[in-house]
mmCIF file of the N, C-alpha and C atoms, coordinates in Angstrom:
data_MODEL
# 
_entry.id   MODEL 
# 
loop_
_atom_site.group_PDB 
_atom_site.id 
_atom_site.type_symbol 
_atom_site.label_atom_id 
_atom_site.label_alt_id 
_atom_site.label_comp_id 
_atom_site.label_asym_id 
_atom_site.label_entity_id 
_atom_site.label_seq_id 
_atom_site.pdbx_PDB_ins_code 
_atom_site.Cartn_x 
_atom_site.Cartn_y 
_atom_site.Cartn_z 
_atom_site.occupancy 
_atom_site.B_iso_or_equiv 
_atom_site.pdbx_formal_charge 
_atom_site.auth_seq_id 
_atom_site.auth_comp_id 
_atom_site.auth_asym_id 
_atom_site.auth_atom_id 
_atom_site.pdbx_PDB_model_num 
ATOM 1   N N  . UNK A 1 1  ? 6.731   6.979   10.660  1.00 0.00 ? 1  UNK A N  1 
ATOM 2   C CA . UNK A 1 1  ? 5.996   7.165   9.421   1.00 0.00 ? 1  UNK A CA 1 
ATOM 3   C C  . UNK A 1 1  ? 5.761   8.665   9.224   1.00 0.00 ? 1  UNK A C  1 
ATOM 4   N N  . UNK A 1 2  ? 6.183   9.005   7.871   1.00 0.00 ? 2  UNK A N  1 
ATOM 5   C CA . UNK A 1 2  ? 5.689   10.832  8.298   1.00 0.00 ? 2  UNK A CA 1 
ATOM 6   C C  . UNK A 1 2  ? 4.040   10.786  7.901   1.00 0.00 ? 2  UNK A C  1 
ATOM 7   N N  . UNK A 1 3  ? 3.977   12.311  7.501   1.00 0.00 ? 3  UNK A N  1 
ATOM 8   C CA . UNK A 1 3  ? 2.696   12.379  7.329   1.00 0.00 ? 3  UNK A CA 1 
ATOM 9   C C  . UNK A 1 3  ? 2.235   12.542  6.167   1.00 0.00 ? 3  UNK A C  1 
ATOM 10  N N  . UNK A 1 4  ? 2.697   12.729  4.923   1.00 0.00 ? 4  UNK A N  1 
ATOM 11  C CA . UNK A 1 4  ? 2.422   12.039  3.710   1.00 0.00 ? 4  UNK A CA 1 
ATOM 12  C C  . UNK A 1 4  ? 1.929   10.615  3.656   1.00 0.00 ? 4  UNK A C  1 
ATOM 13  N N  . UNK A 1 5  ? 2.567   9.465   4.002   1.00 0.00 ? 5  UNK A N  1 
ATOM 14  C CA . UNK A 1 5  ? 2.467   8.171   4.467   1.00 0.00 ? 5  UNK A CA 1 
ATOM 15  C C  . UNK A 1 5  ? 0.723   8.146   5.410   1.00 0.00 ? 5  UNK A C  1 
ATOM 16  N N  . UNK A 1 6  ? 1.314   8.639   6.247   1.00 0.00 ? 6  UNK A N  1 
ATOM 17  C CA . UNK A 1 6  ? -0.049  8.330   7.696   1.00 0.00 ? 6  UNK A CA 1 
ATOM 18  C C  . UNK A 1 6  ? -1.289  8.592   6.830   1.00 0.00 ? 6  UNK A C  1 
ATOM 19  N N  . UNK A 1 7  ? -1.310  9.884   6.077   1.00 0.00 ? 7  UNK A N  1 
ATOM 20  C CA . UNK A 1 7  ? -2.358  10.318  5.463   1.00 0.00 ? 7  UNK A CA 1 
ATOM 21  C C  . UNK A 1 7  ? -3.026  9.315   4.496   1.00 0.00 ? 7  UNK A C  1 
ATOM 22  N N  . UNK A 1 8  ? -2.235  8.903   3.412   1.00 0.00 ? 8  UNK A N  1 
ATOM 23  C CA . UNK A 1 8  ? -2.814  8.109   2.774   1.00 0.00 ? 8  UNK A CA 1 
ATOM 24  C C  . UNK A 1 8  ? -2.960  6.620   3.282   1.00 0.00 ? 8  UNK A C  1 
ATOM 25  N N  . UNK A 1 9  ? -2.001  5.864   4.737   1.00 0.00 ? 9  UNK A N  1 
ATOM 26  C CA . UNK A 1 9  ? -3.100  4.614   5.357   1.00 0.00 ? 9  UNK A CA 1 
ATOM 27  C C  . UNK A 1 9  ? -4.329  5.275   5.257   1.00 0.00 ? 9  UNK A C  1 
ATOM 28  N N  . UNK A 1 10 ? -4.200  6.139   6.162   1.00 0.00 ? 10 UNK A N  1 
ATOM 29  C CA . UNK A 1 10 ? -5.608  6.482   6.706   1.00 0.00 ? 10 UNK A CA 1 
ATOM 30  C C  . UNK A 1 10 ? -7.168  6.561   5.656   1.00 0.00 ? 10 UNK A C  1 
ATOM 31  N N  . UNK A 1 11 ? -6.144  7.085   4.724   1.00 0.00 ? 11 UNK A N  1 
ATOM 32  C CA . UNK A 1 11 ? -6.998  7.064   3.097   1.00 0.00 ? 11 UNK A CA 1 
ATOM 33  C C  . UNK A 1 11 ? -7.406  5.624   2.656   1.00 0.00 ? 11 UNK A C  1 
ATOM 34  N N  . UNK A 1 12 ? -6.656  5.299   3.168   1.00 0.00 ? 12 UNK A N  1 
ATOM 35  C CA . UNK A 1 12 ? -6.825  3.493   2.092   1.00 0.00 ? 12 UNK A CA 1 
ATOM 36  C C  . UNK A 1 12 ? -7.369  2.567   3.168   1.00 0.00 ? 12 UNK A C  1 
ATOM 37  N N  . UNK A 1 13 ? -7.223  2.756   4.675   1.00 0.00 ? 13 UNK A N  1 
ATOM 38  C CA . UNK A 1 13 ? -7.863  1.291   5.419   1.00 0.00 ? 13 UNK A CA 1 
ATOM 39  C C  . UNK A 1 13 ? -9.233  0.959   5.089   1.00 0.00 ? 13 UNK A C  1 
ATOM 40  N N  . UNK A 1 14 ? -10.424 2.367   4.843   1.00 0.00 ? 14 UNK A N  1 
ATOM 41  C CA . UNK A 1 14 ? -11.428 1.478   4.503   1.00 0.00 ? 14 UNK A CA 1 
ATOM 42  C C  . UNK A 1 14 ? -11.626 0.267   3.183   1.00 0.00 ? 14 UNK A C  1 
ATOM 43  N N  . UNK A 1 15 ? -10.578 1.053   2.790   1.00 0.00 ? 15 UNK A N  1 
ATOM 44  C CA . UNK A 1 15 ? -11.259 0.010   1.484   1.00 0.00 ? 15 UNK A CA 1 
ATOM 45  C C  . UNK A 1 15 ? -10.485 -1.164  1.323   1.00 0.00 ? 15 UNK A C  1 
ATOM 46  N N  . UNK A 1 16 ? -9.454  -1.741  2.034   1.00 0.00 ? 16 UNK A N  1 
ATOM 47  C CA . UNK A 1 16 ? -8.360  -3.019  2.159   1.00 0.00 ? 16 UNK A CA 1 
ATOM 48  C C  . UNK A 1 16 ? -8.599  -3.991  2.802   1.00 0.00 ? 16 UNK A C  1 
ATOM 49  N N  . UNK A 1 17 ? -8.533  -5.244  2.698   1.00 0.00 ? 17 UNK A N  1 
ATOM 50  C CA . UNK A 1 17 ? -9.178  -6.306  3.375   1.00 0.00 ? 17 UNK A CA 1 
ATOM 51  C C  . UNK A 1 17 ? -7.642  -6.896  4.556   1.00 0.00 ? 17 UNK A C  1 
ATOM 52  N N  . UNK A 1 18 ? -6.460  -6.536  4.049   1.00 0.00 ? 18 UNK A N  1 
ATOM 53  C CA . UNK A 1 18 ? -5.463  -7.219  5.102   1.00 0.00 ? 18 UNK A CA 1 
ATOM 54  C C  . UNK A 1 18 ? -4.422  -6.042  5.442   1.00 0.00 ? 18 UNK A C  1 
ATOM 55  N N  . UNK A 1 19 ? -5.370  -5.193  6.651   1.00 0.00 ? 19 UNK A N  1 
ATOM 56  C CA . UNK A 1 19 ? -4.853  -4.166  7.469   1.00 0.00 ? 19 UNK A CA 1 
ATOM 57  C C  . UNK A 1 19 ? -3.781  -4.593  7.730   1.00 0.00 ? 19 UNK A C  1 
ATOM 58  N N  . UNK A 1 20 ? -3.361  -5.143  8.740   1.00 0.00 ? 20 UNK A N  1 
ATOM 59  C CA . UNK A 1 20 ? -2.439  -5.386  9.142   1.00 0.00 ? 20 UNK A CA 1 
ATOM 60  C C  . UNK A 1 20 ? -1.292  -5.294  8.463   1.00 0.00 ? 20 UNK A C  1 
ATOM 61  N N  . UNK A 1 21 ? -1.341  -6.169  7.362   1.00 0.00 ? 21 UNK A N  1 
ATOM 62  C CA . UNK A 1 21 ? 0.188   -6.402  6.351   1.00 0.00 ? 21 UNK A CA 1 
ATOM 63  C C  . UNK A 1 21 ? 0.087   -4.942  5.755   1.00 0.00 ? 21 UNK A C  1 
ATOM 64  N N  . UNK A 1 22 ? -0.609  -3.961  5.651   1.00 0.00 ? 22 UNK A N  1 
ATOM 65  C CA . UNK A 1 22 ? -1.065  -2.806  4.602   1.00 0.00 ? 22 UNK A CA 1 
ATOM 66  C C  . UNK A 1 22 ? -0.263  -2.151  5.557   1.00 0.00 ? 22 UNK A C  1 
ATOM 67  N N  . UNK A 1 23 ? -0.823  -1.859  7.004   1.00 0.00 ? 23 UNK A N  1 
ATOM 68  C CA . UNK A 1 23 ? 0.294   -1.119  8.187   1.00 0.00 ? 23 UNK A CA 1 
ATOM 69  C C  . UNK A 1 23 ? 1.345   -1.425  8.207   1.00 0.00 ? 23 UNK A C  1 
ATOM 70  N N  . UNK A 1 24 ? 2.443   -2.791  8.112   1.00 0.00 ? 24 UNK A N  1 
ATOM 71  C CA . UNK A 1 24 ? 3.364   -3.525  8.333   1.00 0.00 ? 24 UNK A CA 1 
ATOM 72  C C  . UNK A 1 24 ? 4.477   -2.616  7.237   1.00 0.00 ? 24 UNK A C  1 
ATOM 73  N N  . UNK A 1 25 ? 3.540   -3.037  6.343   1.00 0.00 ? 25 UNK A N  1 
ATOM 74  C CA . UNK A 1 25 ? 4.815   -2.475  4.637   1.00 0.00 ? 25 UNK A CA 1 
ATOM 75  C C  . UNK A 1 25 ? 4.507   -0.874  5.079   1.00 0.00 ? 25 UNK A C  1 
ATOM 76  N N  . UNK A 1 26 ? 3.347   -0.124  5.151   1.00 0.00 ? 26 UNK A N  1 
ATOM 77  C CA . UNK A 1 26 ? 3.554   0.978   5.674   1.00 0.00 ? 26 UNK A CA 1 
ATOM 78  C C  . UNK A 1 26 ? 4.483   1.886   6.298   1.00 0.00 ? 26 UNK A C  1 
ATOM 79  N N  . UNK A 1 27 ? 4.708   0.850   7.476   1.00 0.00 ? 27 UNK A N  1 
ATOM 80  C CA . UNK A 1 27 ? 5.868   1.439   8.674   1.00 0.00 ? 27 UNK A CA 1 
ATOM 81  C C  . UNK A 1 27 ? 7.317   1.166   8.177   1.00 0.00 ? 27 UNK A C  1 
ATOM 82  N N  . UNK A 1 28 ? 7.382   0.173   7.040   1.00 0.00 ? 28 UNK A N  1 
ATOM 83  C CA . UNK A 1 28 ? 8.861   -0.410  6.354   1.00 0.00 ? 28 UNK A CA 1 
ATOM 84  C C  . UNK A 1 28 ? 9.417   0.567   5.796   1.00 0.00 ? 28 UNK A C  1 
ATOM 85  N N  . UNK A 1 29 ? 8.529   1.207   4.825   1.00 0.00 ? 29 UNK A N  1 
ATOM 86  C CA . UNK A 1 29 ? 9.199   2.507   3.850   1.00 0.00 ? 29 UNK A CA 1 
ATOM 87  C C  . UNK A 1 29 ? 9.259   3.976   4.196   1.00 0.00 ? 29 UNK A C  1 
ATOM 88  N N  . UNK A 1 30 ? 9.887   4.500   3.398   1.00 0.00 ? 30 UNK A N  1 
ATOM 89  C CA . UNK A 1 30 ? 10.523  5.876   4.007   1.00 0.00 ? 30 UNK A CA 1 
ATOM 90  C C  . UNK A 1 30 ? 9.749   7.059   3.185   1.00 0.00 ? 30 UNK A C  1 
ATOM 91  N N  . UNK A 1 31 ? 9.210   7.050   2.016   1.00 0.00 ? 31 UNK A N  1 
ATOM 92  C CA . UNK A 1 31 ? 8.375   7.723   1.246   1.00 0.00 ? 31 UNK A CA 1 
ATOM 93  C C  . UNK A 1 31 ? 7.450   6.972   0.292   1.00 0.00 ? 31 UNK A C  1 
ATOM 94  N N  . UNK A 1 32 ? 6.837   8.039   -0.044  1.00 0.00 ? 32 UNK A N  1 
ATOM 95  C CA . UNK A 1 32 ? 5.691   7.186   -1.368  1.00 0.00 ? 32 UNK A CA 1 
ATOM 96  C C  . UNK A 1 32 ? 6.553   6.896   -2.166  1.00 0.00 ? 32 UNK A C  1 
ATOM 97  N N  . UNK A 1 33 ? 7.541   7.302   -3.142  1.00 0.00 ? 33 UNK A N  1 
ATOM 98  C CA . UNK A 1 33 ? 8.088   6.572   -4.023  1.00 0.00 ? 33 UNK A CA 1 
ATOM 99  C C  . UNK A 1 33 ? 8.774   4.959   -4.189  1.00 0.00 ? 33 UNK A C  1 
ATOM 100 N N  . UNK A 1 34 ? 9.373   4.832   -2.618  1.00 0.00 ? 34 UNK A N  1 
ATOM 101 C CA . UNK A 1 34 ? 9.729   3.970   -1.883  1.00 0.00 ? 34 UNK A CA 1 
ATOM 102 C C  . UNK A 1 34 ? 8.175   2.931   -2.210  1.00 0.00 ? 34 UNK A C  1 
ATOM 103 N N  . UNK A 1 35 ? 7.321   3.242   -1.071  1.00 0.00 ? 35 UNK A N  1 
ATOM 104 C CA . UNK A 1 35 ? 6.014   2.434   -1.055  1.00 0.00 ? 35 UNK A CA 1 
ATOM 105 C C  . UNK A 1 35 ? 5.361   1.891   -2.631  1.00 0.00 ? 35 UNK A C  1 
ATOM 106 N N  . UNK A 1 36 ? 5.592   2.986   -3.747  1.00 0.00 ? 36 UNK A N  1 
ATOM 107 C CA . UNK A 1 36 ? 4.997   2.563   -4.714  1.00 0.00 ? 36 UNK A CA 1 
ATOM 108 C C  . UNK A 1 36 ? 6.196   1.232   -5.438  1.00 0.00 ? 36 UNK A C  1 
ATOM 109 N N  . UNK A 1 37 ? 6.840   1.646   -5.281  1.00 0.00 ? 37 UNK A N  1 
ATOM 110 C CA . UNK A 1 37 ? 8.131   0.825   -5.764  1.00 0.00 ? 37 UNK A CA 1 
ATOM 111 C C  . UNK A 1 37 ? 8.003   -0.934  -4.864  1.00 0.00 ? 37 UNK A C  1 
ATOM 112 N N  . UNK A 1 38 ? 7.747   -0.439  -3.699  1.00 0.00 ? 38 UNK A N  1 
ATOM 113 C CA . UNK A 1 38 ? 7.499   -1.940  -2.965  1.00 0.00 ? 38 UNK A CA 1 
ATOM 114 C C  . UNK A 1 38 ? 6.589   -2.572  -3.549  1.00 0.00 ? 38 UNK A C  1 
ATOM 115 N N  . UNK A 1 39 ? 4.868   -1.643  -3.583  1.00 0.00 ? 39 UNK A N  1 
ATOM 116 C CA . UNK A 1 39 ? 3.621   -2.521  -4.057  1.00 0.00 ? 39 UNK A CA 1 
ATOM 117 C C  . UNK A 1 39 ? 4.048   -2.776  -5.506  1.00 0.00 ? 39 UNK A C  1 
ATOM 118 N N  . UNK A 1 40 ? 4.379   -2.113  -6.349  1.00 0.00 ? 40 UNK A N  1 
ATOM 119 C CA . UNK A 1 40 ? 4.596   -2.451  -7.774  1.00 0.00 ? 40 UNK A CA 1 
ATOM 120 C C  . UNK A 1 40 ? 5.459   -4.034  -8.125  1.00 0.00 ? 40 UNK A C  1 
ATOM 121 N N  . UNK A 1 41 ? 6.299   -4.334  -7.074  1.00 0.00 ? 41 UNK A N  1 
ATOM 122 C CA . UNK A 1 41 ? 7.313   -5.544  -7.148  1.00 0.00 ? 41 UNK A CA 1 
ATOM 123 C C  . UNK A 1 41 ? 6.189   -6.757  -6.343  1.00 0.00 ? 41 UNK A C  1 
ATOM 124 N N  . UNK A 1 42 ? 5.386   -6.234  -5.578  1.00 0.00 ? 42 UNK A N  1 
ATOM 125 C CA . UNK A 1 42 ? 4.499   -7.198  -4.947  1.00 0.00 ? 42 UNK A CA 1 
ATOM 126 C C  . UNK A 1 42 ? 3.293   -7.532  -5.565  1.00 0.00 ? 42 UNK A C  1 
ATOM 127 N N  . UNK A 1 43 ? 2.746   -6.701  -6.537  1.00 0.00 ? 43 UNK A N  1 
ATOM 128 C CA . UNK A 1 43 ? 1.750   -6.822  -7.451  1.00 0.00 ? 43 UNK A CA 1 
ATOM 129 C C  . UNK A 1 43 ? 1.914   -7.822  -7.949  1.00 0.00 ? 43 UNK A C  1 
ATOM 130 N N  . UNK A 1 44 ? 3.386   -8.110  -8.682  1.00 0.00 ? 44 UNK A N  1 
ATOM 131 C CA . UNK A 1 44 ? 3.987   -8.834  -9.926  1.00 0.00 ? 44 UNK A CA 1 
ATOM 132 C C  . UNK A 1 44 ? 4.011   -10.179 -9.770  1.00 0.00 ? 44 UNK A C  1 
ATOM 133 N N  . UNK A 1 45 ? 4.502   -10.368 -7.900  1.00 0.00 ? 45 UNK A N  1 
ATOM 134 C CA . UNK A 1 45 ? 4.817   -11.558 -7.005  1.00 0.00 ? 45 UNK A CA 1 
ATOM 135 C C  . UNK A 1 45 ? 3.248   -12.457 -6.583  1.00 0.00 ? 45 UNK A C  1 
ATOM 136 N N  . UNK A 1 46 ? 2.539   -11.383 -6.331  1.00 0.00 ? 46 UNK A N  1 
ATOM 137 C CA . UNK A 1 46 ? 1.468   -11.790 -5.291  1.00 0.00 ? 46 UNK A CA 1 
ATOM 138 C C  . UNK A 1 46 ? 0.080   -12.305 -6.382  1.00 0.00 ? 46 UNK A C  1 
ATOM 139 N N  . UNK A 1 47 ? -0.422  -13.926 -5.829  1.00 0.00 ? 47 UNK A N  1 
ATOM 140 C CA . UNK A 1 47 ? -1.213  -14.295 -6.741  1.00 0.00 ? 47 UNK A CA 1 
ATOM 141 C C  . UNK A 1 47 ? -2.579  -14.391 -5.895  1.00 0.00 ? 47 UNK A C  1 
ATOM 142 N N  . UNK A 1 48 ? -2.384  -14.046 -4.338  1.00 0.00 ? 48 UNK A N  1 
ATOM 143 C CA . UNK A 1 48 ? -3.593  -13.366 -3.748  1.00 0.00 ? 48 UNK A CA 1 
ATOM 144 C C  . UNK A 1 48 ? -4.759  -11.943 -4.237  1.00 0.00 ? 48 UNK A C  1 
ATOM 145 N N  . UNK A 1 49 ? -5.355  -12.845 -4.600  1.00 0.00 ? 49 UNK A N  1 
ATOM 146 C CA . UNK A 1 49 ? -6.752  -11.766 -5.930  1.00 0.00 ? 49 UNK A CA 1 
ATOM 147 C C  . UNK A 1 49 ? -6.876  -10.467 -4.560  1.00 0.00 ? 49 UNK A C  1 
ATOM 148 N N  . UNK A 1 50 ? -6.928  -10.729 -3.217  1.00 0.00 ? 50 UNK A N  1 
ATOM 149 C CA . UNK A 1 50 ? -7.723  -9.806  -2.489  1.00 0.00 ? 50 UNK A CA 1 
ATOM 150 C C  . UNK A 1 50 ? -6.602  -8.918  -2.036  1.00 0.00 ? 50 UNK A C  1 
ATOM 151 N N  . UNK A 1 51 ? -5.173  -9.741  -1.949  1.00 0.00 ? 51 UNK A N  1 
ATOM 152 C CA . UNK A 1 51 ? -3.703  -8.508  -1.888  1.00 0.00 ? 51 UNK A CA 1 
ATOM 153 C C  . UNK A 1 51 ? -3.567  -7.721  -2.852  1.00 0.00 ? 51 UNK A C  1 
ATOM 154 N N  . UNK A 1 52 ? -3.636  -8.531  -4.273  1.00 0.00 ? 52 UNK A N  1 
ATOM 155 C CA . UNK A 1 52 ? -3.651  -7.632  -5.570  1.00 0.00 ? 52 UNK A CA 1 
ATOM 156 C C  . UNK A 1 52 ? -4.652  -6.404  -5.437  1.00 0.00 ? 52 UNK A C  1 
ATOM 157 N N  . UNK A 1 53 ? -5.958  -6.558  -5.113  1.00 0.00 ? 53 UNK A N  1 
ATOM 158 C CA . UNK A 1 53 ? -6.591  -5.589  -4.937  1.00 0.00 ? 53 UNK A CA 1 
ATOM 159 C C  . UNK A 1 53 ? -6.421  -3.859  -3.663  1.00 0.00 ? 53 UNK A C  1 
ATOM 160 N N  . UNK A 1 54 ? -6.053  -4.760  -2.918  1.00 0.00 ? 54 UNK A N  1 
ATOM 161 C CA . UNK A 1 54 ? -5.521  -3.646  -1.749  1.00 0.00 ? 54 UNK A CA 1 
ATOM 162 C C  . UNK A 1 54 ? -4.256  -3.031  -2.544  1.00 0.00 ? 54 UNK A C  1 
ATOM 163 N N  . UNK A 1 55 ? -3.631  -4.023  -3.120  1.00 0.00 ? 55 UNK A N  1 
ATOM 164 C CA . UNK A 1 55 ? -2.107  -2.711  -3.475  1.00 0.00 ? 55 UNK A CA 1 
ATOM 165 C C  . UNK A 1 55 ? -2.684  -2.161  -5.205  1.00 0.00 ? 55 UNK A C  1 
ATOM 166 N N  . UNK A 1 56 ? -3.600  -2.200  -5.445  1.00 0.00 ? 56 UNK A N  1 
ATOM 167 C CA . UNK A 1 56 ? -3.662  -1.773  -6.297  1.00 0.00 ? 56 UNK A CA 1 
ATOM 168 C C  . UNK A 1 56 ? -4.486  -0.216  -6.289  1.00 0.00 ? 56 UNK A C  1 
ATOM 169 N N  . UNK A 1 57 ? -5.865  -0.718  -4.590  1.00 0.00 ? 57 UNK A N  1 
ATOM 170 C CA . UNK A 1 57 ? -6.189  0.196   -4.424  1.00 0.00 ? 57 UNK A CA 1 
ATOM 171 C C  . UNK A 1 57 ? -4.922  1.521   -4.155  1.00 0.00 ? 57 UNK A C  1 
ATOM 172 N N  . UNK A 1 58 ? -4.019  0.972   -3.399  1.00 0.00 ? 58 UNK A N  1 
ATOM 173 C CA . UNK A 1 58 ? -3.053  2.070   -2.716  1.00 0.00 ? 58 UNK A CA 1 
ATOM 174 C C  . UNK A 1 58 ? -2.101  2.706   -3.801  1.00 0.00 ? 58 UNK A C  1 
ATOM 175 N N  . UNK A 1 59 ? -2.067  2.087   -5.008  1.00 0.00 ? 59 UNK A N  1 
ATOM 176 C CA . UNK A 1 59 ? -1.669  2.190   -6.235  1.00 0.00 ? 59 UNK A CA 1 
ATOM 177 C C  . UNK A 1 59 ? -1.802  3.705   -7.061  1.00 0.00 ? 59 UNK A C  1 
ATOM 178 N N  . UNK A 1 60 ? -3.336  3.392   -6.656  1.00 0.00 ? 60 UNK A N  1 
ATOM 179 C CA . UNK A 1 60 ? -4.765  4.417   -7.082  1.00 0.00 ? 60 UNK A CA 1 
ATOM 180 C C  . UNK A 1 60 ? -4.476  5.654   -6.529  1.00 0.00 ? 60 UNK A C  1 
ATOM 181 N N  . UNK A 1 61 ? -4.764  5.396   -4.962  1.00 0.00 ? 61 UNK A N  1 
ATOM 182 C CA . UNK A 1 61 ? -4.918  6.830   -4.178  1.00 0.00 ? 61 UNK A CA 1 
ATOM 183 C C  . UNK A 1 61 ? -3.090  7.507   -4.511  1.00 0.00 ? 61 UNK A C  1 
ATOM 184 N N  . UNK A 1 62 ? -2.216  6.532   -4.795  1.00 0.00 ? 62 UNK A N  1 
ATOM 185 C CA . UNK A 1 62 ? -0.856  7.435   -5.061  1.00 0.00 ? 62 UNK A CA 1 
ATOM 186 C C  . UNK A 1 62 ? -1.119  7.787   -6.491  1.00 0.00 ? 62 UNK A C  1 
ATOM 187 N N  . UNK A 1 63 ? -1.355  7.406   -7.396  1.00 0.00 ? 63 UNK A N  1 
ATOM 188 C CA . UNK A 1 63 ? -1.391  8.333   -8.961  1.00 0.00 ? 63 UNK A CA 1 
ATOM 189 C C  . UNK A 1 63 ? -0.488  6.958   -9.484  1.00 0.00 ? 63 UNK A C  1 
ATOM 190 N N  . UNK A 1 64 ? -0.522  5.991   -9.442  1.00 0.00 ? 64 UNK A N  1 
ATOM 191 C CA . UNK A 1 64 ? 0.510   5.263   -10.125 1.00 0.00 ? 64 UNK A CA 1 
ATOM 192 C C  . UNK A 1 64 ? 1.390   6.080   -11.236 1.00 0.00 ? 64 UNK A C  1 
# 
């Protein structure tokens, strides 16, 4: 993970309720553009109210 990436987990675990999967997709992608591109397709998919919220937070801290 570089450190663009590390920085903003680190930015976003307090406020996310499912660490784990948040680290998981984390370690998957290769940059933020990458990552925003993943949560944006998972937003669309995901009808979990409390996932929607975590990728939306991480959404946030990138500038959508």
């Amino acid at each position: 993970m570089n450190k663009e990436l590390e920085s903003l987990l680190i930015e976003v675990l307090p406020y996310i309720t499912h660490v784990e999967e948040v680290k998981e997709l984390f370690n998957r992608v290769n940059n933020l553009k990458e990552l925003k591109e993943v949560l944006t397709k998972k937003l669309e998919e995901e009808n979990d109210i409390t996932k929607k919220t975590d990728y939306k937070i991480i959404l946030q801290k990138i500038g959508m």
